[in-house]
C-alpha positions in Angstrom: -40.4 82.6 -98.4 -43.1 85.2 -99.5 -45.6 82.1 -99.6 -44.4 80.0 -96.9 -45.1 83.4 -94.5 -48.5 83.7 -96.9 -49.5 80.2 -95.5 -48.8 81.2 -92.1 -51.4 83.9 -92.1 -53.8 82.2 -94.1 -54.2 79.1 -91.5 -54.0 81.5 -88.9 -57.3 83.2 -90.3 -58.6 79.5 -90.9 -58.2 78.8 -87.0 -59.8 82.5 -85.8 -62.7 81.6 -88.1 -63.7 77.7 -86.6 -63.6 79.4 -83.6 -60.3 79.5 -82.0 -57.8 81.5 -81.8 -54.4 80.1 -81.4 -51.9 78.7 -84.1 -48.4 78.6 -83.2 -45.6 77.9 -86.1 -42.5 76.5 -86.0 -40.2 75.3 -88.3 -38.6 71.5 -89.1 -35.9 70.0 -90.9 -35.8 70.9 -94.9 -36.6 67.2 -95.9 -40.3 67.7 -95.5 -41.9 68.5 -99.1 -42.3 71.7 -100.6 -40.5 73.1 -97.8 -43.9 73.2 -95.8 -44.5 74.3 -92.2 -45.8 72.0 -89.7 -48.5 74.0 -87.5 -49.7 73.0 -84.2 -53.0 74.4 -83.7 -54.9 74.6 -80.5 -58.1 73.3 -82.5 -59.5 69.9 -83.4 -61.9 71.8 -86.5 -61.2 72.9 -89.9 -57.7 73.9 -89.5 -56.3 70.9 -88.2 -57.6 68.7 -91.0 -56.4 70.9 -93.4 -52.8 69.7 -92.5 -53.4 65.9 -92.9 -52.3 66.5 -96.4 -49.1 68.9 -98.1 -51.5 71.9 -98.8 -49.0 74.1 -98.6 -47.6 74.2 -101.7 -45.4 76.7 -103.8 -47.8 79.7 -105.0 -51.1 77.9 -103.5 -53.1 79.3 -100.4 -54.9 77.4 -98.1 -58.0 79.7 -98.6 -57.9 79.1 -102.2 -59.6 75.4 -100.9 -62.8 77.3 -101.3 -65.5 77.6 -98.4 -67.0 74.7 -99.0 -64.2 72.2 -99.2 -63.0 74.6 -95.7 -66.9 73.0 -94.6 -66.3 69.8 -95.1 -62.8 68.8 -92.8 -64.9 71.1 -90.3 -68.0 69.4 -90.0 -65.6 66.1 -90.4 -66.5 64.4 -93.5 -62.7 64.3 -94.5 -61.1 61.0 -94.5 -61.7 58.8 -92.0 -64.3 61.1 -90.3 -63.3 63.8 -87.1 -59.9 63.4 -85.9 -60.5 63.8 -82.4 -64.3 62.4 -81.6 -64.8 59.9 -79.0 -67.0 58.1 -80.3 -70.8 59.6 -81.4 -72.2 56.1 -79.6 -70.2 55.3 -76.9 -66.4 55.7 -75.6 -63.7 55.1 -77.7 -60.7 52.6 -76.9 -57.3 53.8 -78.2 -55.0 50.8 -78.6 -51.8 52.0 -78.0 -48.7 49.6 -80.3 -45.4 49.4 -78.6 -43.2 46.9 -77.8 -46.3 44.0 -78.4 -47.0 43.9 -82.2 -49.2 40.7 -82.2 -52.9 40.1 -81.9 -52.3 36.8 -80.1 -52.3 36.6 -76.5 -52.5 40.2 -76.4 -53.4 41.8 -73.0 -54.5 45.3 -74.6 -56.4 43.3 -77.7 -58.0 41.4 -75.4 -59.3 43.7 -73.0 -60.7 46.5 -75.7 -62.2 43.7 -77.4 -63.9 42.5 -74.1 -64.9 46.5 -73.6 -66.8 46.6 -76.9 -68.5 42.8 -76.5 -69.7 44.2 -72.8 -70.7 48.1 -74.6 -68.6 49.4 -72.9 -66.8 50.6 -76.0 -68.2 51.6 -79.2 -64.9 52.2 -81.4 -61.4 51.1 -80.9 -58.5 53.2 -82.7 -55.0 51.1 -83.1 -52.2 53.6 -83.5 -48.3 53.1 -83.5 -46.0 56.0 -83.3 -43.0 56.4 -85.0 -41.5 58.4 -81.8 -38.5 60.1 -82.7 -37.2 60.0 -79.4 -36.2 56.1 -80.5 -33.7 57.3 -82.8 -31.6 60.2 -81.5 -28.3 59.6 -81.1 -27.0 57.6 -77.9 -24.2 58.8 -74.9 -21.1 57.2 -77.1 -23.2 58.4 -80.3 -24.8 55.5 -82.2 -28.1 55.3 -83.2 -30.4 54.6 -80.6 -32.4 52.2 -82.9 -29.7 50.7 -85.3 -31.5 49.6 -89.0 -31.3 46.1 -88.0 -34.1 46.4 -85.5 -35.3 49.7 -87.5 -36.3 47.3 -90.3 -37.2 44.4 -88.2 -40.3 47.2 -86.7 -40.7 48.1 -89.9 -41.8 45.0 -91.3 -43.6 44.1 -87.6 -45.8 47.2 -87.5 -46.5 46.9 -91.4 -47.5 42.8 -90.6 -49.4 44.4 -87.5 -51.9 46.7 -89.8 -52.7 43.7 -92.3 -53.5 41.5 -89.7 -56.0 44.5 -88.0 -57.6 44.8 -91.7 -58.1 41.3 -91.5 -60.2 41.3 -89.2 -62.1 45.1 -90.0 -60.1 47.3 -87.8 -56.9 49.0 -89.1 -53.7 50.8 -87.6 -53.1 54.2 -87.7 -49.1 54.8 -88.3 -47.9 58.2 -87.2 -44.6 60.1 -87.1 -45.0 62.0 -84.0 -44.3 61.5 -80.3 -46.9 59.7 -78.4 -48.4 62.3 -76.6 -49.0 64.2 -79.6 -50.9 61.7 -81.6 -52.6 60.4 -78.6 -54.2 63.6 -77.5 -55.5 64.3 -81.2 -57.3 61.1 -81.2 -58.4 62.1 -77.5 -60.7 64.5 -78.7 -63.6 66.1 -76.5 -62.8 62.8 -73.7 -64.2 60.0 -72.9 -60.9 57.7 -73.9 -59.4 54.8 -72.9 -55.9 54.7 -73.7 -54.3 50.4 -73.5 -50.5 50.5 -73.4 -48.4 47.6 -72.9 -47.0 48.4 -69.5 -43.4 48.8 -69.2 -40.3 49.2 -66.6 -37.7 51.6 -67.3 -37.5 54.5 -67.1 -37.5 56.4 -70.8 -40.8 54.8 -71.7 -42.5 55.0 -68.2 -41.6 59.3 -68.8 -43.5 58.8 -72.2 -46.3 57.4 -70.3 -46.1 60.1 -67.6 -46.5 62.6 -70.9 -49.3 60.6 -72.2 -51.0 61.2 -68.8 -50.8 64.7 -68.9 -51.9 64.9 -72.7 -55.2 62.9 -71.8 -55.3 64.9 -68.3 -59.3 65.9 -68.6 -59.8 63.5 -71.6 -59.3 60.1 -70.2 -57.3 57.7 -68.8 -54.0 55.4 -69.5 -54.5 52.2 -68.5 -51.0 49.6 -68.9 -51.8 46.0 -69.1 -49.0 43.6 -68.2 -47.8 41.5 -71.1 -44.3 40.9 -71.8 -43.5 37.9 -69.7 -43.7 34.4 -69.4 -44.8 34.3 -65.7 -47.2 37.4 -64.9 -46.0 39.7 -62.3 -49.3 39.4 -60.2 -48.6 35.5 -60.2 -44.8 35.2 -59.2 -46.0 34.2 -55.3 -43.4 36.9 -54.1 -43.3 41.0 -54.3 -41.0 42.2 -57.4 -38.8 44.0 -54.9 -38.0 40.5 -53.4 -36.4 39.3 -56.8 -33.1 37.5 -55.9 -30.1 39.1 -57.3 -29.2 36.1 -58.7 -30.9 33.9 -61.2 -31.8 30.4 -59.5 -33.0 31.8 -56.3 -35.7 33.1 -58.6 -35.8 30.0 -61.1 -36.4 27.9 -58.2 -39.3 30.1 -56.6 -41.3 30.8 -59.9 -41.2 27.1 -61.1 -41.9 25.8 -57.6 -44.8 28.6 -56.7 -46.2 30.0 -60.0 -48.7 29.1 -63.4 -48.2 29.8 -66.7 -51.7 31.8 -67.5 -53.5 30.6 -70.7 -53.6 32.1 -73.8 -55.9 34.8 -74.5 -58.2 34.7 -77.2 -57.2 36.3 -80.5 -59.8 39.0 -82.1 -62.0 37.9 -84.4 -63.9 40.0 -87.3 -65.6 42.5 -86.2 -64.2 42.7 -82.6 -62.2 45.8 -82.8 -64.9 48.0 -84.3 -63.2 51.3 -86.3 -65.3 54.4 -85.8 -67.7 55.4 -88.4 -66.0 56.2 -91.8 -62.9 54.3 -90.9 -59.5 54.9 -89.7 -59.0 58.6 -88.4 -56.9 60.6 -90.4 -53.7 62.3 -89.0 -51.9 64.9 -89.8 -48.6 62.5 -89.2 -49.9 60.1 -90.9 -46.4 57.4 -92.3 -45.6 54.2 -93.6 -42.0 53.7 -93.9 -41.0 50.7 -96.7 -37.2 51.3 -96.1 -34.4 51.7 -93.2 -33.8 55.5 -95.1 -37.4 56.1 -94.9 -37.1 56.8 -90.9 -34.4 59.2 -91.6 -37.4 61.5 -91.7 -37.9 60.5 -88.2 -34.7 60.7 -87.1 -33.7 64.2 -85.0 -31.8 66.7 -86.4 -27.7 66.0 -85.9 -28.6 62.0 -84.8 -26.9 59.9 -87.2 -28.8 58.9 -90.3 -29.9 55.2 -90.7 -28.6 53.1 -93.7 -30.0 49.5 -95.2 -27.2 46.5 -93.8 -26.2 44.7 -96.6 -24.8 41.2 -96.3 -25.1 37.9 -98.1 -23.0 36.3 -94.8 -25.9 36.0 -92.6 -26.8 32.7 -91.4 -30.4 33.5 -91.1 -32.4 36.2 -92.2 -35.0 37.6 -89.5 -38.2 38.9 -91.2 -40.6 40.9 -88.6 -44.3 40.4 -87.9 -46.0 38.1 -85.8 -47.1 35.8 -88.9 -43.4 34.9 -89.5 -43.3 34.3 -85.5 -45.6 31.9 -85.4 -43.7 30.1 -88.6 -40.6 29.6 -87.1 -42.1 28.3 -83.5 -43.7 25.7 -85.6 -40.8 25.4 -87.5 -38.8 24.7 -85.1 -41.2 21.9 -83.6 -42.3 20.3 -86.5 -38.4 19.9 -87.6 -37.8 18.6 -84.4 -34.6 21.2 -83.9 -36.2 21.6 -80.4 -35.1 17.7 -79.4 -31.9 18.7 -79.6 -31.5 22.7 -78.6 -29.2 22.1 -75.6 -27.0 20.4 -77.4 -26.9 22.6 -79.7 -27.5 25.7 -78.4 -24.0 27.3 -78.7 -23.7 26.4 -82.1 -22.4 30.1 -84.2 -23.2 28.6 -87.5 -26.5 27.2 -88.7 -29.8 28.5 -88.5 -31.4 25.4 -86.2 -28.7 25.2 -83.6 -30.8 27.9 -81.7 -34.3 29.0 -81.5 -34.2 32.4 -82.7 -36.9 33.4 -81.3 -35.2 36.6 -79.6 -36.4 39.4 -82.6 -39.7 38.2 -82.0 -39.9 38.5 -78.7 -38.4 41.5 -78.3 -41.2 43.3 -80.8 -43.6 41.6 -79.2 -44.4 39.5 -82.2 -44.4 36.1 -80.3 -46.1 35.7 -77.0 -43.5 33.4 -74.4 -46.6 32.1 -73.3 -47.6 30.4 -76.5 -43.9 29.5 -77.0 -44.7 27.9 -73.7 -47.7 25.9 -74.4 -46.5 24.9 -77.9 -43.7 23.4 -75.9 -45.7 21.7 -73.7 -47.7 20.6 -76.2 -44.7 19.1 -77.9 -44.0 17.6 -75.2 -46.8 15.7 -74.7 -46.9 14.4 -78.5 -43.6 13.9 -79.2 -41.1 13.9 -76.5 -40.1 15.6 -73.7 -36.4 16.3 -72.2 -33.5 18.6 -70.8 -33.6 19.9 -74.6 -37.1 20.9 -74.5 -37.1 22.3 -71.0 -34.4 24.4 -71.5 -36.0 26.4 -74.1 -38.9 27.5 -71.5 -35.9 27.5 -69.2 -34.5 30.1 -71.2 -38.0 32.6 -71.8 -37.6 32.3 -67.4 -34.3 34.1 -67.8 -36.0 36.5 -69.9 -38.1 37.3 -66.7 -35.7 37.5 -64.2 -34.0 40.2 -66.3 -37.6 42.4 -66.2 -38.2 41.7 -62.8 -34.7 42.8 -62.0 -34.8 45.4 -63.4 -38.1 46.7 -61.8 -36.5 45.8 -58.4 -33.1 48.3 -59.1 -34.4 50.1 -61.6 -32.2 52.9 -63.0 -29.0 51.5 -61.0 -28.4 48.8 -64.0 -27.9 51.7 -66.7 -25.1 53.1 -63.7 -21.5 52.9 -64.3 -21.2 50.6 -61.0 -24.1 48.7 -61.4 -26.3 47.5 -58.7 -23.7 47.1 -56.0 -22.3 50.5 -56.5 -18.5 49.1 -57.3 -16.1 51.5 -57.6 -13.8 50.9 -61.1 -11.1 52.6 -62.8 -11.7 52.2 -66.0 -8.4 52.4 -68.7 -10.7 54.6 -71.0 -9.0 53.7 -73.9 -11.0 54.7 -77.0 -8.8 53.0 -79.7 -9.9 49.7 -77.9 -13.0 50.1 -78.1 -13.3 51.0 -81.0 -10.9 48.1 -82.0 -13.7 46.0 -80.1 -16.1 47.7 -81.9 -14.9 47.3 -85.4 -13.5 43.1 -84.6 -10.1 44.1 -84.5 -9.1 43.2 -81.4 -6.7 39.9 -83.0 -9.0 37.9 -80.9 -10.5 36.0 -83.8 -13.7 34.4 -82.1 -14.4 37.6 -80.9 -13.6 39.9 -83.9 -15.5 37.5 -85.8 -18.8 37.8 -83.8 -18.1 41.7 -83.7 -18.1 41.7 -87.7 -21.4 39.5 -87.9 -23.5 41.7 -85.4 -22.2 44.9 -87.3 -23.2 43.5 -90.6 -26.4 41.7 -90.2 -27.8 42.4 -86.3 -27.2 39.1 -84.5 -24.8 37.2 -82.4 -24.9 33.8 -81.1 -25.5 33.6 -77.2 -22.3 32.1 -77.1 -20.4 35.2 -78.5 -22.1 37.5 -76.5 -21.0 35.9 -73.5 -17.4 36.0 -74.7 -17.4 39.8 -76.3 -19.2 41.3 -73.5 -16.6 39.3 -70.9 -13.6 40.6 -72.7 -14.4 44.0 -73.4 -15.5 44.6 -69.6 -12.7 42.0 -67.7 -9.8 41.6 -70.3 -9.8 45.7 -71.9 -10.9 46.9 -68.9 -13.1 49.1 -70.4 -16.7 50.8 -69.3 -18.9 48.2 -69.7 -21.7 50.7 -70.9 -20.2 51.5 -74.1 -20.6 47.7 -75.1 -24.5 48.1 -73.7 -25.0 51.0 -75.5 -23.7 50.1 -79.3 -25.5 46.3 -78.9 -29.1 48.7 -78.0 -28.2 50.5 -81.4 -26.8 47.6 -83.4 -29.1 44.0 -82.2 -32.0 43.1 -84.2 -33.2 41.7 -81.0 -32.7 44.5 -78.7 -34.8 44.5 -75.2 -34.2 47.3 -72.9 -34.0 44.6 -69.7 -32.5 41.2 -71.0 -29.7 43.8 -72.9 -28.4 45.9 -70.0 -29.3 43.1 -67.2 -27.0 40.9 -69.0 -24.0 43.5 -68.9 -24.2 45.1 -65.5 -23.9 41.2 -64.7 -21.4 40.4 -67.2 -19.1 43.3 -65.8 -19.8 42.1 -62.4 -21.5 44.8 -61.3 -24.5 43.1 -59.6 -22.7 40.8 -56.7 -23.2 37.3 -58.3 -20.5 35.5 -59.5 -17.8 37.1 -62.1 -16.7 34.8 -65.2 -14.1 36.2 -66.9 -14.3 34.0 -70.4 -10.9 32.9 -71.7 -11.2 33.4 -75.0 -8.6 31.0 -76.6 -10.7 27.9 -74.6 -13.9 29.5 -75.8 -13.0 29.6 -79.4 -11.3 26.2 -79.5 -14.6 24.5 -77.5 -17.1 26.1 -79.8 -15.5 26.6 -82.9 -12.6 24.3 -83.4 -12.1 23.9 -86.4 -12.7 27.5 -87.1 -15.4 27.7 -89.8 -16.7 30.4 -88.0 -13.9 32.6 -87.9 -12.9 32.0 -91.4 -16.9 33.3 -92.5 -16.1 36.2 -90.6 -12.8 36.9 -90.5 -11.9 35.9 -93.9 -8.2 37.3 -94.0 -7.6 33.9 -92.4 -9.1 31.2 -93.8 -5.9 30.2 -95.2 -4.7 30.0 -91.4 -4.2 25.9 -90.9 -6.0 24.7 -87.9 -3.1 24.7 -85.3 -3.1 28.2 -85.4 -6.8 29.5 -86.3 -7.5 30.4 -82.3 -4.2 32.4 -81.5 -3.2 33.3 -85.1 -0.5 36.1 -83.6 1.3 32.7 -82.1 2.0 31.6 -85.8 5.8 31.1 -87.2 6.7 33.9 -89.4 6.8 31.4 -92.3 3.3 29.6 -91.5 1.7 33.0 -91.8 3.7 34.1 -94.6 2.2 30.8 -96.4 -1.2 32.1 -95.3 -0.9 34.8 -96.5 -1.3 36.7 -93.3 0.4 40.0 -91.9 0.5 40.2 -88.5 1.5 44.0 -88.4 -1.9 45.2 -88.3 -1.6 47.0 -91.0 -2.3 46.5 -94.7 -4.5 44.0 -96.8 -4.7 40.2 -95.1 -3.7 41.6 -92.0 -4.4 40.7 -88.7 -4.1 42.8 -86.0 -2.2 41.3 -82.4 -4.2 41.2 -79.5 -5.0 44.8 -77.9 -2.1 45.6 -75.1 -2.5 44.8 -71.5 -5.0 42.1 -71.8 -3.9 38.8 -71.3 -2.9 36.9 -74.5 -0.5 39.6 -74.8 1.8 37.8 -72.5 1.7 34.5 -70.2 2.2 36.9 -67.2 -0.9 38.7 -68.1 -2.7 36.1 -69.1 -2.4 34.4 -66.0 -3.2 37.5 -63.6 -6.5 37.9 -65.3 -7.7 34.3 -65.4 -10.8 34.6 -63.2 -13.6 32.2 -63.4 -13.1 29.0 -65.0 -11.2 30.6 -67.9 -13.5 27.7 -70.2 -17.5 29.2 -70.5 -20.1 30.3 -68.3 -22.5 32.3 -66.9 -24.5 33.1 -63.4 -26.8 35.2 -63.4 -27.1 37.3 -66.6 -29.1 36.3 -69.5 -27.5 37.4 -73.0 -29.5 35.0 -74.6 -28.5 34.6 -77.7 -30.3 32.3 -79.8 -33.0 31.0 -77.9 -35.9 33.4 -75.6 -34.9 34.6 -72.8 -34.6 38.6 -74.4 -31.9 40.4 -76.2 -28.4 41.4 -75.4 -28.6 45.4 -74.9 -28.0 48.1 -72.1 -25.2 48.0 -69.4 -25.0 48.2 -66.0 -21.3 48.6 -64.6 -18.4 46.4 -64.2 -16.1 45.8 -61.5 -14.8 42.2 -61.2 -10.8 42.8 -59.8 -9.7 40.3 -57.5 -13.1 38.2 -57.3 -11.8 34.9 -59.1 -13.8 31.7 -59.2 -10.8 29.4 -60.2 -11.9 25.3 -59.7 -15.9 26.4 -59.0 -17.9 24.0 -60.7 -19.8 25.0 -63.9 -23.3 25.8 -63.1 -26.0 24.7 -65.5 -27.6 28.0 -65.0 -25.7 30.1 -66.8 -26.1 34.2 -67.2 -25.8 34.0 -70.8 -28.3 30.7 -71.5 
């Protein structure tokens, strides 16, 4: 204690002698090393530089440095050179990572690289922020990043900062909120700030805070990047999106271009300042899942590696391994065949996969676009090929909806403002959850997104349905533990696709029937039995509805249909409909076999990833004997 409060009044002295006068402590979680304090200091001189390394140490003083090391962070010569100068030839262009961790067809990249080739730049900074914001704990208490997608970023931003050195520039990699690191590298003023420019409503309060922070320094200036069609091109205002999907298929393929590619940075394009890479007080490089548990707030839950050796395919971040499974999938000619195959739960081709990358920003849609094309032109070109850019156009509709009704598809009634009761019924959620619902095509796609971070587009249709229509439960909790627990998580595709799975947004409701889904898709239940393995010894007559089965067949299996107990499987949650014909035949709305209508969970191809919620309210609205659509919500 004695020389943590020591410390305190030695950088206290440091910061009256560089010529300021403020230092204000305050104290942090006991997992930083040697128990140090963090000190904010109103000063961009000696004292700040002091802290871009654990000087505080047990029985060490700051001022025991000596004056002339105390000179030299002062007159900058530290590593890296003075944290906060603009530039001592020009302005300096900040390059500000979020959800686009590619070089390639990179609106930011592209325009600070422009900046510097026409002088108007001198230095460009890349910086990503560990923000701990992104991993407190959610309204129904998960982790607000789940380490699926937590490793996924790691291994993007880590893939980012090689590719930067590559080419002479770097990233800086800080634990600290935005505004924080993006005022220190601010300095005196004269910055340009490039952001990716986002929708909703948590990140565009970030940006409001980075505004403020650069308020006399410079400016924040968001590029649009994210979609396949840009939002200046669409031919129609945002706030005229349809609220259904092929109103707005029909207008964006009949009125709008794909732009071309922008050009990639080359060496030397993205000049560092002099000496390098500013250093940061924050400074972090996270190998491991458990390394951003010193990120994570105090009382959020703590983040743990998944282990699995189920996985069908093993998602490895960065926009390198992007690029190798779009040409991957090409060159193996997987894409010939996608709608065919695209509901496929098994095997690693039967989709594109492309939703992680997308969702980091590691893959562009528009070179997923004009690799298509390109494909197309060499090779062959069908319904197969077109529904893959087919499916990135979902992915737009689901931003542009959500710019059109912003907060109301995170609302418990969705955009239409439908009033439900809810049951409320924790135990089946949690039963949902957990894949214990006796359901075994869903409680097998439960168990595979809590182990390894994916679903199929074809269970996400059915989970999300029968959570929301069959349980009768608050769509958002589904919304908010897919955010936490999908590898591919995106903020609009996620919670567009459950507001208008629960019916919450006036289009059409499809309440799945679950038994027809699982026999279409999985008939001859190799799925379930990966997943669910207490009944792989279930014979085939009986793999889809195993709480049907003779007390002797299951006996033979080796199956307990109590619930309870080792090889166990649970019968169907109460008050849904395969707990009874009656039941079963007051809640069959829609077709009862498969389909969508406006959403977009998409699982396995591009359109974005399954995530937030809006509301549910489907009661009474059935579309018995309507003929399947080809444009389904779920793609």
């Amino acid at each position: 204690a004695s020389t943590v409060l020591q410390s305190i009044v030695d950088l206290r002295r440091v910061a009256h002698q560089t010529g300021k006068s403020r230092c204000h402590s305050s104290h942090v979680g006991s997992r930083l090393p040697y128990s140090c304090i963090v000190v904010t200091l109103a000063s961009a001189g000696a004292a700040a530089r002091l802290l871009q390394r654990p000087l505080v140490r047990p029985g060490v003083s700051v001022l025991s440095q000596g004056p002339k090391r105390l000179r030299s962070f002062a007159s900058g010569k530290g590593r890296g050179g003075p944290m906060a100068s603009a530039g001592s030839n020009g302005h300096r262009a900040v390059l500000w990572f979020r959800n686009d961790l590619r070089l390639h067809d990179n609106a930011i990249v592209a325009e600070s690289a422009k900046g510097v080739k026409d002088g108007k730049f001198s230095e460009v900074v890349p910086v990503y922020c560990w923000d701990p914001r992104q991993f407190v704990a959610t309204p129904w208490g998960h982790p607000k990043t789940g380490p699926a997608a937590a490793q996924f970023r790691i291994d993007s931003v880590a893939a980012l900062q090689t590719a930067l050195r590559d080419i002479g520039s770097d990233l800086l990699i800080c634990n600290a909120k935005a505004e924080d690191a993006i005022a220190e590298l601010a300095g005196a003023g004269g910055v340009t700030v490039f952001t990716q420019q986002e929708v909703t409503s948590e990140e565009l309060r970030v940006d409001a805070k980075v505004r403020r922070a650069l308020s006399g320094k410079g400016k924040l200036q968001p590029l649009w990047g994210p979609t396949l069609y840009h939002k200046d091109d669409l031919g129609f205002p945002v706030e005229d999106t349809a609220d259904v999907f092929t109103p707005f298929k029909n207008k964006v393929e009949g009125r709008s271009q794909v732009r071309k590619l922008l050009p990639r940075p080359g060496k030397g394009d993205l000049p560092l300042p002099e000496g390098g890479l500013p250093a940061h007080p924050a400074q972090f490089a996270p190998q491991t899942v458990e390394d951003l548990n010193n990120v994570v707030p105090q009382g959020a839950p703590q983040l743990q590696t998944q282990h699995s050796t189920q996985r069908t395919y093993r998602f490895q971040g960065g926009e390198a391994e992007a690029i190798k499974r779009l040409q991957h999938y090409l060159k193996s000619d997987a894409i010939a065949d996608y709608f065919n195959t695209r509901n496929g739960m098994l095997h690693e081709d039967e989709s594109t996969k492309f939703s992680p990358w997308l969702a980091m920003g590691c893959l562009s849609p528009r070179l997923v676009y004009h690799e298509v094309k390109k494909y197309e032109s060499q090779r062959t070109a069908n319904k197969s090929t077109y529904w893959v850019i087919f499916e990135l156009t979902w992915r737009d509709y689901y931003r542009f909806f959500t710019m059109k009704h912003g907060n109301k598809i995170f609302m418990e009634y969705g955009t239409v403002g439908r009033d439900v009761r809810w049951r409320n019924n924790p135990q089946a959620f949690q039963r949902w959850k957990e894949g214990r619902t006796g359901l075994p095509l869903v409680d097998a796609n439960m168990r595979e997104l809590a182990q390894t971070g994916w679903m199929s587009n074809r269970g996400r249709q059915n989970v999300a349905s029968y959570l929301a229509l069959d349980c009768e439960e608050d769509w958002r909790q589904g919304g908010d533990w897919f955010e936490s627990a999908l590898v591919d998580y995106d903020v609009c595709s996620n919670w567009g696709n459950w507001v208008a799975a629960a019916g919450m947004t006036g289009g059409r409701i499809n309440a799945f029937n679950i038994t027809k889904q699982s026999k279409d898709y999985d008939l001859e239940g190799n799925y379930i039995r990966k997943w669910v393995p207490e009944l792989k010894a279930v014979p085939q007559s009986h793999i889809h509805e195993p709480w049907k089965m003779p007390p002797d067949v299951a006996q033979q299996a080796g199956v307990q249909l109590d619930g309870s107990g080792e090889g166990s499987s649970p019968r169907p949650i109460p008050g849904t409909r395969y707990t009874g014909q009656a039941a079963f035949q007051q809640g069959s709305h829609g077709r009862g076999g498969g389909g969508r209508g406006g959403g977009g969970f998409r699982g396995g191809s591009g359109r974005g990833s399954g995530g937030r919620g809006g509301d549910r309210d489907r009661r009474g609205n059935s579309s018995r004997g309507r003929k399947q659509s080809d444009f389904e919500r779920f793609g």
